[in-house]
C-alpha positions as CSV (number, residue, x, y, z in Angstrom):
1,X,113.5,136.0,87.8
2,X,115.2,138.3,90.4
3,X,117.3,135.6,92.8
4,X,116.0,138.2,95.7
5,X,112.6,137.6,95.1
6,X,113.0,133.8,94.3
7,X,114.5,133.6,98.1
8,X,111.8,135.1,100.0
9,X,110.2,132.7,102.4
10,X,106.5,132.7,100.8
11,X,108.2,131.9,97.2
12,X,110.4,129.4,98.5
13,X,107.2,127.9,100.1
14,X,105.4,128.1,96.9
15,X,108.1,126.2,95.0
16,X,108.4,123.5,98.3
17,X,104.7,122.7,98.0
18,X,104.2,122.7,94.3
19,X,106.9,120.1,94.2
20,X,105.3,117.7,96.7
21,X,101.5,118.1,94.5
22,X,104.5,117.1,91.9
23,X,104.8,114.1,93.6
24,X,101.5,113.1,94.5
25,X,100.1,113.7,90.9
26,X,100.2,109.7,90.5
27,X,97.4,109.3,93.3
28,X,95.8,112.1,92.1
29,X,95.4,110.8,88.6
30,X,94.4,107.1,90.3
31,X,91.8,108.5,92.3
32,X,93.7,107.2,95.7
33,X,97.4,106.4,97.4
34,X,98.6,102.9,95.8
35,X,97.5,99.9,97.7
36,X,100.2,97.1,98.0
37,X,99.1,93.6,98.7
38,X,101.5,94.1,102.2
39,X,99.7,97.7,102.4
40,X,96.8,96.1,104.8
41,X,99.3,94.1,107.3
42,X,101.2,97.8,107.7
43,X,97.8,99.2,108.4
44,X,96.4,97.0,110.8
45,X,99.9,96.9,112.8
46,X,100.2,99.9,113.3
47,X,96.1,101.0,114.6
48,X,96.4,97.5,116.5
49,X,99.9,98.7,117.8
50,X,101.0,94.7,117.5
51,X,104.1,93.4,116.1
52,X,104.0,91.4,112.5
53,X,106.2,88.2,112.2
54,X,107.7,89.5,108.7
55,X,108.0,92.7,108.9
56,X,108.6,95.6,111.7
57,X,105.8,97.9,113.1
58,X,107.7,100.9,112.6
59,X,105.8,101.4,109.0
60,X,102.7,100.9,110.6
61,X,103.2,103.3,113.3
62,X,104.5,105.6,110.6
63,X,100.5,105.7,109.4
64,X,99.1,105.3,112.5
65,X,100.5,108.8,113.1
66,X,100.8,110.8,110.4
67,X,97.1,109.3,109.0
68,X,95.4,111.2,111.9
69,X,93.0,108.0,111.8
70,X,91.7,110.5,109.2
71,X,92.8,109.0,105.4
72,X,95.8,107.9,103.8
73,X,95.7,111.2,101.2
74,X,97.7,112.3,104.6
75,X,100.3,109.4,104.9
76,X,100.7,109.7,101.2
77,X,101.2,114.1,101.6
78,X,103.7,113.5,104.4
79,X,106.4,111.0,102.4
80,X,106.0,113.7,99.6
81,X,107.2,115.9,102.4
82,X,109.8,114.2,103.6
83,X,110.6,113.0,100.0
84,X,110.9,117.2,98.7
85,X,112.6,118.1,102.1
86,X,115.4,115.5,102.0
87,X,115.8,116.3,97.8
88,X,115.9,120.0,99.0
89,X,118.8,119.3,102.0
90,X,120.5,117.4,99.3
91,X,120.7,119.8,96.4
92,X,120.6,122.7,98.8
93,X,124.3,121.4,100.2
94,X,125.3,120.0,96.2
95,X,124.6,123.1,94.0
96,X,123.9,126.1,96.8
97,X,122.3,128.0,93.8
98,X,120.3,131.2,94.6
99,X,117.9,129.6,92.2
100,X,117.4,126.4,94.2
101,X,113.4,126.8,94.5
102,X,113.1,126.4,90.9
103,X,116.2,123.9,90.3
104,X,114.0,121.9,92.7
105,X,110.8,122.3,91.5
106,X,112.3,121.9,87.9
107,X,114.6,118.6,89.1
108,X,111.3,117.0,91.0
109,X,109.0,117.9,88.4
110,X,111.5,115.6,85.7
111,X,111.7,113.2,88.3
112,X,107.9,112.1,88.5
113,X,107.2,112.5,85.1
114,X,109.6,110.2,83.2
115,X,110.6,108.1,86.6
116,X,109.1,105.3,89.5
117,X,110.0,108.1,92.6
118,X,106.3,109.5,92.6
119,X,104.8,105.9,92.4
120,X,106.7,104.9,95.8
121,X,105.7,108.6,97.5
122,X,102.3,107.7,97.0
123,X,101.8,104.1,97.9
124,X,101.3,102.5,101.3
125,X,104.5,100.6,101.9
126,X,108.3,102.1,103.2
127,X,110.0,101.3,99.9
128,X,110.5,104.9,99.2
129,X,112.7,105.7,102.4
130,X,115.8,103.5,100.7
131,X,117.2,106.4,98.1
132,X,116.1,109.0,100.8
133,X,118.3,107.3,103.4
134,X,121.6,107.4,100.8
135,X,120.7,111.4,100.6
136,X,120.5,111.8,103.7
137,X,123.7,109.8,104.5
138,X,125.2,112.2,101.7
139,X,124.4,115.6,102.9
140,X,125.8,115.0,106.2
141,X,129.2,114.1,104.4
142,X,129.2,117.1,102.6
143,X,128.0,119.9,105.5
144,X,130.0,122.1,107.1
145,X,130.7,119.9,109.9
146,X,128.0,121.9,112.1
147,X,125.3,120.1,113.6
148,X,121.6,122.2,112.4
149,X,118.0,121.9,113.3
150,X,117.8,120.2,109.2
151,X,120.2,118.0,110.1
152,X,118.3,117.0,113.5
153,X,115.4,116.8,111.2
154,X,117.4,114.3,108.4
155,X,118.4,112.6,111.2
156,X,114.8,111.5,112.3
157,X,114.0,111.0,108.9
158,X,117.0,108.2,108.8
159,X,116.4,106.3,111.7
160,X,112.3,105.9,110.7
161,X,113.5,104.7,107.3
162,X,116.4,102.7,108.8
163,X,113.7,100.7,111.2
164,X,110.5,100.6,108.8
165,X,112.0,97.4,106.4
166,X,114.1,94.7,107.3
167,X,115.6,95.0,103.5
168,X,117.3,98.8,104.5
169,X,119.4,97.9,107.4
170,X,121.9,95.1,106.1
171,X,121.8,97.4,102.7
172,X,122.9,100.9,104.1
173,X,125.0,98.9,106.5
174,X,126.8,97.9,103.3
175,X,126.8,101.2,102.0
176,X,128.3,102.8,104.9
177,X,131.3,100.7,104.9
178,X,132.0,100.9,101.2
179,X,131.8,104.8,101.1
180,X,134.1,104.4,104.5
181,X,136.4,102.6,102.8
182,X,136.9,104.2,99.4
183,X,137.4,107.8,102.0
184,X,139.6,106.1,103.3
185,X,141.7,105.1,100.2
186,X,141.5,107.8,98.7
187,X,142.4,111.2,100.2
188,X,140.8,113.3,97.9
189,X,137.0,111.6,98.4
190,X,138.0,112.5,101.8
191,X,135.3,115.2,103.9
192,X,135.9,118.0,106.3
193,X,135.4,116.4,109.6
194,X,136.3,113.1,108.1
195,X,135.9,110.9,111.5
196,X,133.0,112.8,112.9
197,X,130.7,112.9,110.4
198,X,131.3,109.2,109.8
199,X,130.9,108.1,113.3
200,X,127.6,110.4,113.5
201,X,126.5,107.8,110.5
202,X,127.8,105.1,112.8
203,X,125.6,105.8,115.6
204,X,122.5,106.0,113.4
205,X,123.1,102.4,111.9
206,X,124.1,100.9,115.4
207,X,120.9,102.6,117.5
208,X,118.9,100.9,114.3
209,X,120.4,97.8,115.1
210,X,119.7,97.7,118.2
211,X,116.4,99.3,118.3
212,X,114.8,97.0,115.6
213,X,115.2,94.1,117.8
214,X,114.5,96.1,120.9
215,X,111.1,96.8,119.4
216,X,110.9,93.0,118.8
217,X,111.0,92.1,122.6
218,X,108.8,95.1,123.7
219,X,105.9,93.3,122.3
220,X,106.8,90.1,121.3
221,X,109.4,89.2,123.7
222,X,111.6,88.2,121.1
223,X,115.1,89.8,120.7
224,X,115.3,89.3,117.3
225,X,115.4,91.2,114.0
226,X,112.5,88.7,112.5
227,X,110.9,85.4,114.3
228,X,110.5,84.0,111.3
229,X,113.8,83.8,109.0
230,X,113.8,80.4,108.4
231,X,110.7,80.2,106.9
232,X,112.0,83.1,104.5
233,X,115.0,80.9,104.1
234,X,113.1,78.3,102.4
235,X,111.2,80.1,100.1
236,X,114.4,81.6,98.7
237,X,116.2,78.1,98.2
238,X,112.8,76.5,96.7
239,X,113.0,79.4,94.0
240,X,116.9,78.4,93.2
241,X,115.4,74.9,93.0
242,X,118.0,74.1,96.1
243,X,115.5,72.7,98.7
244,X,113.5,70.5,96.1
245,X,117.2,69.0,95.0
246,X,117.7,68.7,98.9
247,X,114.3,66.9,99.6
248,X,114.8,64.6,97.0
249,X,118.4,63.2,98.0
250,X,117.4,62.9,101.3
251,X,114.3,60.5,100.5
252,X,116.4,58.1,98.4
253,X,118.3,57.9,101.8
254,X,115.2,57.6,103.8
255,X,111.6,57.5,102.5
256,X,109.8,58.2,105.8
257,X,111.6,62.5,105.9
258,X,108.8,64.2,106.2
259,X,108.8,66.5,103.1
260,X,109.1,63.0,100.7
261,X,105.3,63.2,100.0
262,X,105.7,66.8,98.5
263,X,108.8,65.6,96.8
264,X,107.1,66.2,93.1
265,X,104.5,69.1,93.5
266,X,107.7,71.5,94.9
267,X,108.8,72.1,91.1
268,X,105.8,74.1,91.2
269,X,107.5,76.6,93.5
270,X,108.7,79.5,91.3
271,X,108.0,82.6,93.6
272,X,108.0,83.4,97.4
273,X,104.0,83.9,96.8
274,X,103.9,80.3,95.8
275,X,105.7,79.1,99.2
276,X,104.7,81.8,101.5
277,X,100.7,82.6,100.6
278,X,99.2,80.2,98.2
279,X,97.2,77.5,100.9
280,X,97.9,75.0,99.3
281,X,101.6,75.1,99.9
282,X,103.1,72.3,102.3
283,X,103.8,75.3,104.6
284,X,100.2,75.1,106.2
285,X,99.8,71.2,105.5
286,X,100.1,71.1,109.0
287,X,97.8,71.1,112.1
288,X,99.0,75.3,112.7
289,X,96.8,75.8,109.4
290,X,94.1,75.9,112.0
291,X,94.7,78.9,113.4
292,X,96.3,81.1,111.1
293,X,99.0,81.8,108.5
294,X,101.0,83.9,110.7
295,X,100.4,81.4,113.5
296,X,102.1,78.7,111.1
297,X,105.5,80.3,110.1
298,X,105.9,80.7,114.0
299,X,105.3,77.5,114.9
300,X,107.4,75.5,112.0
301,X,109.9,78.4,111.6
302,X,112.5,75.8,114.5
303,X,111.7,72.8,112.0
304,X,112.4,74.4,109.1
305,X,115.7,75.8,110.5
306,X,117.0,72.5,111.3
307,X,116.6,71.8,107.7
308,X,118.3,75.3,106.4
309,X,121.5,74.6,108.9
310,X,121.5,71.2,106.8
311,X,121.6,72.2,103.3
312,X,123.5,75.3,103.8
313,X,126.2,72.8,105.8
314,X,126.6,70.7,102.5
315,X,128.8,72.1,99.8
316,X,127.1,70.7,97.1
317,X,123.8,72.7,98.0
318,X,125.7,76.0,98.5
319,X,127.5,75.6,95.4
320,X,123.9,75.8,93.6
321,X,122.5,78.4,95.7
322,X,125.9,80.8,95.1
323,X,124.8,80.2,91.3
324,X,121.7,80.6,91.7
325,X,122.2,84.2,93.5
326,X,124.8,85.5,91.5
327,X,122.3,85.2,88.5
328,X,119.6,86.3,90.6
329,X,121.3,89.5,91.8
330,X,122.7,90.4,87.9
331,X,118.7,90.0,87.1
332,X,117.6,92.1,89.8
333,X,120.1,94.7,89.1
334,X,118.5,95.0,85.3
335,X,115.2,95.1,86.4
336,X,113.6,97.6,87.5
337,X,110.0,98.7,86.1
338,X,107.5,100.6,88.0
339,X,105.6,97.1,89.2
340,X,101.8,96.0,89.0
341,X,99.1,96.4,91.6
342,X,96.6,94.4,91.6
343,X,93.2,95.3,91.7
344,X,91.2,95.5,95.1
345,X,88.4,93.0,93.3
346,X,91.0,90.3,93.2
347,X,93.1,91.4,96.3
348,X,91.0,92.9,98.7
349,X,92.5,92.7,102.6
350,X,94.2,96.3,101.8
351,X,90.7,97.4,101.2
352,X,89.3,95.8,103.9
353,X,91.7,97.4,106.1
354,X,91.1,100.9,105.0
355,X,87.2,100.6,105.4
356,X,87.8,99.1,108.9
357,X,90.3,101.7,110.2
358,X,89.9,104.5,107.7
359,X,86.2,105.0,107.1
360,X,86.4,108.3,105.9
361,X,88.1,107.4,102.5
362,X,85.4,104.6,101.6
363,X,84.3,107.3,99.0
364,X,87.7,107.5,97.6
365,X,87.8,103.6,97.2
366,X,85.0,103.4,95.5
367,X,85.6,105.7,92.5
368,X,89.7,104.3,92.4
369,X,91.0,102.9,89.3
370,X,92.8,100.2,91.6
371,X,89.2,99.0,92.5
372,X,88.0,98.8,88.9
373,X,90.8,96.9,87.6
374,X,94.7,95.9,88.2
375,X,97.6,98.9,87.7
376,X,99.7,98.5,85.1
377,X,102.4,101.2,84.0
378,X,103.5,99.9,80.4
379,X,104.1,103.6,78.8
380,X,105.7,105.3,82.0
381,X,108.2,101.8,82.0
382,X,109.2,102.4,78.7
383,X,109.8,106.4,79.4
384,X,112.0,105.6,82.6
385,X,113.8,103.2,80.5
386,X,114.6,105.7,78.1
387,X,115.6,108.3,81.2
388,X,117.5,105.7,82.4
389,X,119.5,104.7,79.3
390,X,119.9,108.7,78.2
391,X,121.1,109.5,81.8
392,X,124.1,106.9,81.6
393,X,124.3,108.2,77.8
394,X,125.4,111.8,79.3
395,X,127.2,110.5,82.0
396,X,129.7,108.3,79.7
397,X,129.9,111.3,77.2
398,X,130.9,113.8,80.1
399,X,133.3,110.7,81.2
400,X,134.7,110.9,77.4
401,X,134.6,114.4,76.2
402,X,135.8,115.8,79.6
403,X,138.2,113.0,80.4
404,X,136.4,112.8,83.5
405,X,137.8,116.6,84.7
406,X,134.5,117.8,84.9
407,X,133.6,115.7,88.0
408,X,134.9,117.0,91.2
409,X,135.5,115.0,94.2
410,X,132.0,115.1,95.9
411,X,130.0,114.4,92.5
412,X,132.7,111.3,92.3
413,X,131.8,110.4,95.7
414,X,128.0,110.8,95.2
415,X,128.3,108.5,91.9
416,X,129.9,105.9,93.7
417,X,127.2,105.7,96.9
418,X,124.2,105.5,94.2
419,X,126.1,102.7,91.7
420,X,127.3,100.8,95.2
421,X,123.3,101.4,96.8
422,X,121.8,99.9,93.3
423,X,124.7,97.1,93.4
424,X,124.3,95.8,96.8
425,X,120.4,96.5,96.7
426,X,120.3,93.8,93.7
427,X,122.5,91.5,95.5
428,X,120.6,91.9,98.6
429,X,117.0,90.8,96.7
430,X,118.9,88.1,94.6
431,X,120.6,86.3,98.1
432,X,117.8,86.9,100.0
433,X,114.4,87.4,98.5
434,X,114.1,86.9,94.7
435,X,113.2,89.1,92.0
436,X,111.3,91.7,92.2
437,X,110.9,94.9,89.9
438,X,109.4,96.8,92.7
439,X,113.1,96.4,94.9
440,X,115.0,98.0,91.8
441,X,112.8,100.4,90.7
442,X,112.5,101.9,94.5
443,X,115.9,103.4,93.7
444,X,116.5,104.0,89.9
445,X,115.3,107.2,89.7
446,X,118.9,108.4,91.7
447,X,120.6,108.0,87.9
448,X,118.8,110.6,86.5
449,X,119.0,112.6,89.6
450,X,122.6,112.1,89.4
451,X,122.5,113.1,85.5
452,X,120.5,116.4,86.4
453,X,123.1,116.9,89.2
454,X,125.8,117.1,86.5
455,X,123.6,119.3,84.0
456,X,123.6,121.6,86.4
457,X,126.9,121.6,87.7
458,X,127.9,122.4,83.6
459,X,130.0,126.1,83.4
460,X,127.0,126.8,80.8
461,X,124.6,126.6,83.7
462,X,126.6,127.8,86.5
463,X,126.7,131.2,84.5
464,X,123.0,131.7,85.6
465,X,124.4,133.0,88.8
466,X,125.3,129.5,90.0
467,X,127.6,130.1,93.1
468,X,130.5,127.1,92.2
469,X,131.7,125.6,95.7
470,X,135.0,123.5,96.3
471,X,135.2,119.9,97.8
472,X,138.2,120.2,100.3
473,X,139.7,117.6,101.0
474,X,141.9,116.3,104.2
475,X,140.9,115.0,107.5
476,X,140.4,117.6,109.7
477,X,141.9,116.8,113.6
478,X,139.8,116.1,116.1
């Protein structure tokens, strides 16, 4: 096809919006967006414009907005959107092809079919703003140093992802100051513009800092990044069996602490669902369990704290939790299927929220598979495994054959952020939240983007007109 005629606007259009349909073809072959057990608390937060204890508002918002109070087929059509645009910046700025419609439609298309990307574009939860955010972060490193309307338009993208999960703040944080530092030992990973562009990155990370909490007081009065972290706390020591090891010592010391009559039921406590949302868990044995759940993390969130300061202030007890996280984190790292949803007939405040604030897609509810039974995704798990595996396959053969020549500074650099994002992302969930597929599999699909990357970066395929493009390296003076 004539790379003239591939560029004009209406093809280029064509290509963009065939891409996102791409991407929304697992809602489409469902019957409706993906419903997440937290999917309901993000919808009512953001029509009720109120705060949540556990999470921010800014997802909620995020729906409020771009559902037009109309359906969530929109919410869903909109992170395809952004999902397509910031894949588009990025390859746009990698490869600048003349054939980057198709290499995008072509590189998506793989994507969704063989990987979890279009499961997290089209369900109801911010999980699929993480990889987008590393993009993003990337294709500001590698631009030419001028500030565009796409980049204005990244930029926005960033700070809604940055400010819609507690999880993406301390993570990109991370990442930030691990790609800083390797620039900054090594001169050849070093960008055009070196200080500028990374103190533009800066500024994002520190207005999300600031604005999280900000948010926070505005309608809570509370300048704080969550009001309830020691109850999260807790649930993450029960699962490393720390607290119930805690509880015990402390009533051979003193029978009357007030945890000693739950002393042998808290073996039970495998999962944060078991702590945090069963109701039978000591958490609401308490006289907050007549109001409400959220109610009761609020109130006992200053007793439990007391408790946290005192187990994380022996070194006996933070011996076993650094175990215990260290082999959480390796686990989380390694896991990373496309997780289950269960069915609206056994989880049904997600539906209830949609028929209360959504009428319109009652219809669609009612003929959804998620409605006639739970989601499970055993055949597209074993595909991305497969993907997965053959993706590091060709990247340790290029490493081999080519002795590593083949992979210029910016594709080193860009291999580096995705291993650090999935490293720190694993040891993020294993420190702080326990395993989950869903964390891990949010972010996998960057290896075989990285692999496809590489494909096309082969002389075999840059001799289909592929326009090649140095990395320079050097600080530039500013």
């Amino acid at each position: 096809m004539n790379a003239n005629l591939i560029n004009l606007i209406p093809v280029r259009i064509t290509f963009f919006l065939l891409s996102v349909f791409v991407l929304l073809f697992p809602a489409l072959r469902l019957g409706y967006p993906i419903l997440h057990g937290d999917s309901g608390v993000c919808i009512i937060t953001g029509f009720e414009h109120f705060a949540p204890i556990e999470r921010p508002i800014t997802y909620g918002l995020f729906i409020w907005v771009t559902s037009l109070s109309l359906s969530l087929w929109l919410v869903v059509f909109i992170q395809a959107v952004i999902t397509t645009f910031v894949i588009y910046v990025f390859m746009s700025r990698v490869l600048k092809s003349k054939y980057l419609p198709i290499l995008l439609f072509f590189t998506i298309s793989i994507l969704s079919l063989t990987t979890s990307i279009g499961y997290f574009v089209c369900q109801i939860k911010p999980d699929f703003f993480l990889p987008l955010i590393l993009l993003a972060f990337y294709s500001f490193l590698i631009s030419n140093g001028k500030l565009t309307l796409v980049d204005a338009i990244l930029g926005i993208i960033v700070m809604i992802g940055l400010l819609s999960h507690l999880s993406h703040l301390p993570i990109t944080t991370g990442l930030f100051l691990a790609t800083l530092l390797l620039s900054l030992l090594f001169r050849k990973l070093r960008v055009d513009f070196f200080l500028r562009k990374y103190l533009m990155i800066l500024v994002f990370l520190l207005s999300a800092w600031m604005i999280t909490p900000s948010i926070n007081y505005y309608y809570t009065g509370s300048f704080t990044l969550s009001r309830v972290s020691n109850i999260f706390s807790v649930s993450r020591l029960l699962q490393a069996g720390v607290f119930q090891k805690y509880v015990h010592d402390k009533c051979e010391e003193d029978s009357d602490f007030l945890l000693c009559k739950y002393v042998t039921e808290m073996d039970k406590y495998k999962t944060y669902h078991d702590f945090l949302w069963d109701n039978k868990s000591f958490l609401y044995d308490h006289e907050c369990a007549t109001k409400d759940r959220q109610y009761c993390w609020i109130a006992r969130n200053e007793e439990f704290g007391i408790i946290v300061k005192d187990i994380y202030s022996h070194q006996k007890y933070l011996k076993m939790f650094t175990q215990d996280a260290i082999r959480m984190s390796v686990k989380q790292f390694f896991s990373f299927n496309i997780p289950e949803y269960a069915s609206y007939q056994y989880h049904s405040y997600p539906m209830n929220m949609v028929q209360l604030y959504l009428p319109t897609d009652n219809n669609f509810l009612e003929d959804a598979r998620q409605n006639k039974e739970s989601l499970t995704f055993p055949i597209q798990n074993i595909v991305q495994l497969m993907v997965v595996l053959a993706s590091l396959g060709f990247i340790i053969f290029k490493i081999i054959w080519k002795k590593g020549r083949c992979f210029k500074p910016k594709l080193i650099l860009l291999g580096y952020m995705i291993i650090t994002l999935l490293i720190g992302n694993a040891m993020f969930v294993g420190i702080f939240v326990g395993i989950s597929d869903r964390f891990q599999s949010r972010l996998i699909w960057l290896i075989p983007l990285y692999t496809l990357i590489l494909f096309f970066q082969s002389p075999g395929i840059k001799r289909w007109n592929m326009e090649s493009d140095s990395f320079k390296s050097g600080v530039k003076h500013i």
